[in-house]
N, C-alpha and C positions, 0 to 999 in steps of 0.2 A: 449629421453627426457633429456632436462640439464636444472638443476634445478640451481636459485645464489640465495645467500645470501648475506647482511652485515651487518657490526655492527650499533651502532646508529649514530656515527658520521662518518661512508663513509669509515674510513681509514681501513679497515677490511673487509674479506670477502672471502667466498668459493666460488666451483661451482661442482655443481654432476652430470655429463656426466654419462647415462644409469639410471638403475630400482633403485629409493630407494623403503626400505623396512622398515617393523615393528614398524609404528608409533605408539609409546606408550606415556605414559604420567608416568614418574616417581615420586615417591613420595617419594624417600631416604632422608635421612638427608642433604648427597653431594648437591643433585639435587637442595632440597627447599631451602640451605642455597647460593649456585649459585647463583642460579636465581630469589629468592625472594618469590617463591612459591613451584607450580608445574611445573616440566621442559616439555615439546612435545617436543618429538624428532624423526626422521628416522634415518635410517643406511641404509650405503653405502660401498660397498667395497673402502678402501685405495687407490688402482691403480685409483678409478674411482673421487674419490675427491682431486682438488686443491684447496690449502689454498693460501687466496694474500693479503700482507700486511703485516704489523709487528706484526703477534698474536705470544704472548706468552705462555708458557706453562707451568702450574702448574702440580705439580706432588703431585694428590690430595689422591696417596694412594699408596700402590704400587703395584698396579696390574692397573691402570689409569692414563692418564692425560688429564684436562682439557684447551683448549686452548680460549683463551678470550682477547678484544682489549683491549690494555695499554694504549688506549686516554678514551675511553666511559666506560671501563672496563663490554663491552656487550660477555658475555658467550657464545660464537657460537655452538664450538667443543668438543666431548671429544672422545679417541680413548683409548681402553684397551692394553696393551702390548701382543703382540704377536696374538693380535685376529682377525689382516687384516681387519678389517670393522673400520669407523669413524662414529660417532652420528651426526646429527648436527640439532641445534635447530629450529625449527617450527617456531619458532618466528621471527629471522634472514631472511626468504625467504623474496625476491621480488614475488608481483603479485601473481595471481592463480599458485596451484601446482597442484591438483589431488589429494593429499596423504589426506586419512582419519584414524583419531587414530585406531587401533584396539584392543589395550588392555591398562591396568594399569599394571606398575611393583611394585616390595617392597610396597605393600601397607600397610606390618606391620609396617611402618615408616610415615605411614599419618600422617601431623597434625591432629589436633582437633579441628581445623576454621572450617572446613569443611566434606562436605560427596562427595560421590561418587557414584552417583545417575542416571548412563546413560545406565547402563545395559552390558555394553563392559568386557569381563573377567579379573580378578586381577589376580595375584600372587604376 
């Protein structure tokens, strides 16, 4: 399967050659303040994603970096140090993917706009 992504204005963008995994929906503070809400995102092994284009990369902690286009400033990637796997955002994909959410993570960090009402398991 190869999956692409890009950002909102074109100049950005992945592609994930083979299985992504572990679509979650994050609700940390990183993720909401990103992306505006809640982030959806898969992970892929590193070897198996290319990044194209001018993303930049924020070094949003230091065990992470977030990579996001410097025209649209649209939040694609974020990969952990040392963890060999890269996230990359649900929202970013072209066209059908297949991938359905399976869990929520840090949901001790949900806002308060909202509930989480779909029955899929937290941590």
């Amino acid at each position: 399967m190869t999956l692409r992504g890009r950002c909102l204005c074109g100049a950005c963008g992945f592609r994930v050659e083979g299985e992504a995994s572990a679509a979650s929906a994050c609700h940390c503070t990183m993720c909401r303040k990103t992306s505006g809400h809640v982030r959806a995102s898969a992970r892929a092994p590193e070897e198996s994603v290319t990044i194209e284009g001018p993303v930049r990369w924020f070094a949003a902690s230091d065990r992470a970096e977030r990579g996001f286009c410097p025209g649209c400033g649209a939040s694609m990637v974020w990969r952990g140090h040392g963890e060999g796997m890269v996230s990359f955002a649900l929202g970013c994909l072209d066209g059908d993917t297949g991938l359905r959410l399976e869990k929520h993570i840090f949901t001790a960090d949900r806002g308060d706009d909202y509930e989480i009402a779909d029955g899929l398991p937290q941590s």
